[in-house]
N, C-alpha and C positions, 0 to 999 in steps of 0.2 A: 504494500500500500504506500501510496508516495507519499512525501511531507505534505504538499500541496492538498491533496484529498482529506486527509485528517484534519487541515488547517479549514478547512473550509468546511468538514463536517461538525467540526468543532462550532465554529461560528453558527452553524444552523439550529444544534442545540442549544445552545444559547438564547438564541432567535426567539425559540419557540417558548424559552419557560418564561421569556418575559411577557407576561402576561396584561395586560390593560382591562380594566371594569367593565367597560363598555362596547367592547368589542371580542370580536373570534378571531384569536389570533392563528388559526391556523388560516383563516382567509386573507387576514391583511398585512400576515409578515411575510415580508419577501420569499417567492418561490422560482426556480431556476426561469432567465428570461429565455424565450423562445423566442427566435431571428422571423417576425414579422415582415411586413410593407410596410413603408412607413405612411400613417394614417395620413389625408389629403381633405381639405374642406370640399364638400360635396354640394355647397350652393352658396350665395350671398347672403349674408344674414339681414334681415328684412328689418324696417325703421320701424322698431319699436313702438317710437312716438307718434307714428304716423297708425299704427294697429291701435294699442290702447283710446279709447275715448275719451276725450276729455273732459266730458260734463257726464251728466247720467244716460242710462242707455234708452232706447225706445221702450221699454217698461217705463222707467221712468225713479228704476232704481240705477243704483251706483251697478257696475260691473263686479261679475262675479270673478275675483283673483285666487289663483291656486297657483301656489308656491312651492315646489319639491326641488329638496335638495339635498346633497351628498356629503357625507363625514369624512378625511381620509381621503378617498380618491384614490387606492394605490392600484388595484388592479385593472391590469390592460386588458383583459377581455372585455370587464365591467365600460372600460373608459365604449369601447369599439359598441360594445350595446348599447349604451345609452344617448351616444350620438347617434347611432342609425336610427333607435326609436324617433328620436327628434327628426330627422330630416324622413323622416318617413310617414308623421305627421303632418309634419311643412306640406312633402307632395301632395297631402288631400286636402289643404286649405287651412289648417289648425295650428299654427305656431306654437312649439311649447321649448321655452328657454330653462334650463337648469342653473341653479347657484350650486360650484361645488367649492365646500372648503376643503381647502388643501393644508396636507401636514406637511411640514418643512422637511421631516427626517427621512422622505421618501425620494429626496431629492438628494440625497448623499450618503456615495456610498459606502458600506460597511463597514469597510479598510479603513476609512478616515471618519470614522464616527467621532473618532476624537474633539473634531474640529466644532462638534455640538456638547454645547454647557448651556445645560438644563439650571434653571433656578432651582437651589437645595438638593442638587444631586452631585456625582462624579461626571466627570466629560466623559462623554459618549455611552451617557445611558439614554436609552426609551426603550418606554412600554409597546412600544409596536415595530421595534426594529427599525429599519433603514434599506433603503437601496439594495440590491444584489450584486449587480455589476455596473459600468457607466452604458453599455449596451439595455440595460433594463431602465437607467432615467434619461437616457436619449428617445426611449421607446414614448414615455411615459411627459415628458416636455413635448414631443410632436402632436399627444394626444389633447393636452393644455392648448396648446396652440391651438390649434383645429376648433376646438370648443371655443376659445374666444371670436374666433372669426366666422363662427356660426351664428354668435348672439348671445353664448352662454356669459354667467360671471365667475369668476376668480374667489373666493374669499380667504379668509385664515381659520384655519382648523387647530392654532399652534403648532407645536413642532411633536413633543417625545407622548404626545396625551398624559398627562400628569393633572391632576387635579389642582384648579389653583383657590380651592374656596378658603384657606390660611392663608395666600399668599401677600403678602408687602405690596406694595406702589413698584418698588424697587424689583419685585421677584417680576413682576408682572411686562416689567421695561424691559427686563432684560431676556424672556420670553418673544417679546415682540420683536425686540432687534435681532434677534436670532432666528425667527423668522423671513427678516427680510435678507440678510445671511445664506439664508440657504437656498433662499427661491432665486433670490436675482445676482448669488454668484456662484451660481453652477458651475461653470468653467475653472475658473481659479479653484474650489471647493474640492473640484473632484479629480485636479490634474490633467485636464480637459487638454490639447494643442490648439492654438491659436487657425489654423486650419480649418478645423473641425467645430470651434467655439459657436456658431451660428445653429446648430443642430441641436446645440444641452441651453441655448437661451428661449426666457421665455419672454414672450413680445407684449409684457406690460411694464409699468414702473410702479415702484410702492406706494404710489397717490391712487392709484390703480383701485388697488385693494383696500376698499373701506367697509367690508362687512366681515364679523367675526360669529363663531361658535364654540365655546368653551368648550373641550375635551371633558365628558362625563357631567357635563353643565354645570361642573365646579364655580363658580363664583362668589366672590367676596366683595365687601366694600369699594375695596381699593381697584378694582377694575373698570369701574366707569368712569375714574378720572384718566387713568393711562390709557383708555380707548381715543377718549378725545385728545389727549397730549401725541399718539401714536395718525391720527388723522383718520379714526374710522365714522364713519358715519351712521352705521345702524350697529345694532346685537342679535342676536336669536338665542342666550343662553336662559332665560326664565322658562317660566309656564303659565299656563293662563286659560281661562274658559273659550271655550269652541266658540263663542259669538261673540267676544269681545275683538272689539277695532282696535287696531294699533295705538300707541301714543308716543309721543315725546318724552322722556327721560327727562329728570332736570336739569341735567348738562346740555342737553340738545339733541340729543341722538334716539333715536328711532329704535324702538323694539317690538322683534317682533318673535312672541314666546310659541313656545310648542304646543298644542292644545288638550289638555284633558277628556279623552276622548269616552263615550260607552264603547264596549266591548261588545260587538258581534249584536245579537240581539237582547245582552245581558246588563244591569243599571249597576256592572263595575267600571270604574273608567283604568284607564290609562293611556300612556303619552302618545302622539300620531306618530311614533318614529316606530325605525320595523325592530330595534331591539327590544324593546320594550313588549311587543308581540312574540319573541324568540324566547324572552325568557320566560315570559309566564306559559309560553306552549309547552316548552319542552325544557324548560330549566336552565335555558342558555343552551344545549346539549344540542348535536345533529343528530335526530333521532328515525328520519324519514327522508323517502326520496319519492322524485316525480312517480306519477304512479299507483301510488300507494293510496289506501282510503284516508289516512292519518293525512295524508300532504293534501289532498282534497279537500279535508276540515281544516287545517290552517289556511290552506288560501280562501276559501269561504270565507272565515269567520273574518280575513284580515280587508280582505276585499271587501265585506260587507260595512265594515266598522269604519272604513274611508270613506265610502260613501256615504253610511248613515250623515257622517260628519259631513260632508259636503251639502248633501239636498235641505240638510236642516238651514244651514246659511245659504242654501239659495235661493230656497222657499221663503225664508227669513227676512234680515238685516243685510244678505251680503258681508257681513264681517269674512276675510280671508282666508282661505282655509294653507293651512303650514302642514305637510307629508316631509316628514325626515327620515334620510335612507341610510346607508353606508354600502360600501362597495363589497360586503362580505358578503358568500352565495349561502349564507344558513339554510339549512334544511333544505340543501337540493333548487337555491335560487326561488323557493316562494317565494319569499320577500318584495322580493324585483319584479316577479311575477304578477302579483296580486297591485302594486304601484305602478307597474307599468299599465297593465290593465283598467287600472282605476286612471292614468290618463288619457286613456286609449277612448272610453268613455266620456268622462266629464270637459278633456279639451275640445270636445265636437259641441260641445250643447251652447244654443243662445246667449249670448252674452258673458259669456267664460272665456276669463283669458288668462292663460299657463305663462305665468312670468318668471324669473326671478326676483329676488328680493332686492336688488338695486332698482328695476325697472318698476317693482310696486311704488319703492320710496321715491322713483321719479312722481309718479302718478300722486302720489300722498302729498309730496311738496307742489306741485302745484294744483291742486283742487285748494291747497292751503293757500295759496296764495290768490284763486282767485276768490274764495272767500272774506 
């Protein structure tokens, strides 16, 4: 057995015990990259602001907003489905744009973990690993790209997923700078050649990215101020009732929480995101695959439990409906399944429009101003 092979099997063990709360880490820690094509924008991303409406719609409510979006981002098959679903939308007339927050540690590779200092930890820990090889976040920046020039957005997901509900002003800064660390210097990061440097960059700037999701939706005091000092302009790390509208923060910044959902046709709730469905199905655990009668009753019960939540605010107030994902295929990809399904659905219906969460808070600040 070579040095090299143990070295690297080494590192996979590792990989794996590091564990994260709120995630499957056998999904989202690095798994050997596979020599794809490299992903290509497959249409123009269409004006936003020229699709949303500006005033109320011909009902003569406000437009119906559904907002789904992504934790993490690390897997490439995940990235390649989710933009097909979207431009495969587009082709029948339905725009539906994804926010995905991105983790920093998925952009540098393993070998130089070092290079990452986590607030309150040693250099080069996280709970969800890092990069495989610079072939795997060459793979994984193409797919970034492609998504912004489809119409998707960008946000911050943090770096190591670490919880920051203790965290300092100070832990918090220093979390963010290391985000921008790892996203926009790829190249120098990972040993990149000047050559080749145009293929590991990703084609925003850190004014770019102004919306965040806290890792395990840890937060503390001290995070709304380093948000605004950091230049983000919305959150998504609270919770909140299924019909309540957005609000301003008193900083100024826009939030916008997960929803406390009922469950299937039962009066328990819990969060519209799909782990929060994984665990209570099956304990966090993959217990079922496509197929199966078990994998039938969670995508029912998960598919059902979107929609419930959707038709009630459509029927309703319109208050926004927020579907939180992560790129992990739990249980054999229901998850994705049942969210994908549930946009497959609701972005074709009258006055629904699949945005993300930058292009809602477009629409929020100005109805706010013309009020």
């Amino acid at each position: 057995m070579s040095l090299l092979f143990k070295f690297w099997c080494a590192a996979a063990v590792l990989a794996f015990l590091a564990v994260g709360c709120n995630q499957k880490i056998s999904q989202e820690i690095p798994q050997p990259a596979i020599k794809q094509a490299t992903p290509a924008a497959t249409a123009t991303p269409i004006a936003i602001r020229d699709y949303i409406a500006t005033s109320t719609s011909e009902s003569g409510n406000p437009p119906q907003f559904v907002v789904m979006a992504f934790d993490g981002s690390y897997s490439l098959p995940m990235w390649q489905n989710t933009l097909d679903f979207s431009q495969s939308m587009l082709a029948e007339g339905h725009p539906v744009h994804f926010t995905y927050f991105l983790s920093g540690v998925y952009f540098l590779n393993f070998r130089k973990a070092a290079i990452y200092q986590p607030p309150l930890k040693p250099a080069g820990t996280s709970l969800i690993g890092f990069g495989l090889s610079n072939l795997d976040i060459e793979q994984r920046v193409a797919y970034v790209n492609r998504a912004i020039l489809e119409g998707h957005e960008i946000g911050s997901h943090a770096n190591g997923h670490f919880t920051g509900a203790k965290w300092s002003g100070k832990d918090w800064q220093q979390e963010f700078s290391q985000f921008n660390k790892l996203i926009f210097h790829i190249v120098e990061n990972n040993g990149v050649s000047a050559s080749d440097a145009s293929r590991y960059t990703i084609n925003l700037e850190p004014s770019d990215v102004i919306g965040f999701r806290a890792p395990e939706l840890g937060n503390d005091a001290s995070l709304w101020p380093a948000l605004k000092d950091n230049g983000f302009l919305y959150d998504t790390s609270l919770t909140g009732k299924p019909d309540a509208w957005p609000k301003k923060l008193f900083n100024g910044l826009w939030e916008f929480p997960l929803a406390s959902i009922p469950y299937a046709s039962s009066t328990r709730n819990l969060l519209s995101m799909d782990y929060n469905f994984y665990f209570k199905q099956s304990g966090g655990k993959d217990v079922t695959k496509k197929g199966d009668a078990k994998w039938d009753q969670f995508y029912n019960d998960t598919y059902t439990s979107y929609l419930n939540y959707f038709e009630k605010n459509y029927q309703g107030n319109r208050a926004p409906v927020f579907i939180g994902s992560h790129f992990s295929e739990w249980n054999d990809g229901v998850y994705w399944e049942a969210m994908k399904n549930f946009g497959a659905t609701v972005c074709a219906k009258p006055e629904v429009k699949c945005v993300s969460f930058k292009e809602l808070m477009e629409y929020l600040n100005s109805y706010s101003q013309r009020k």
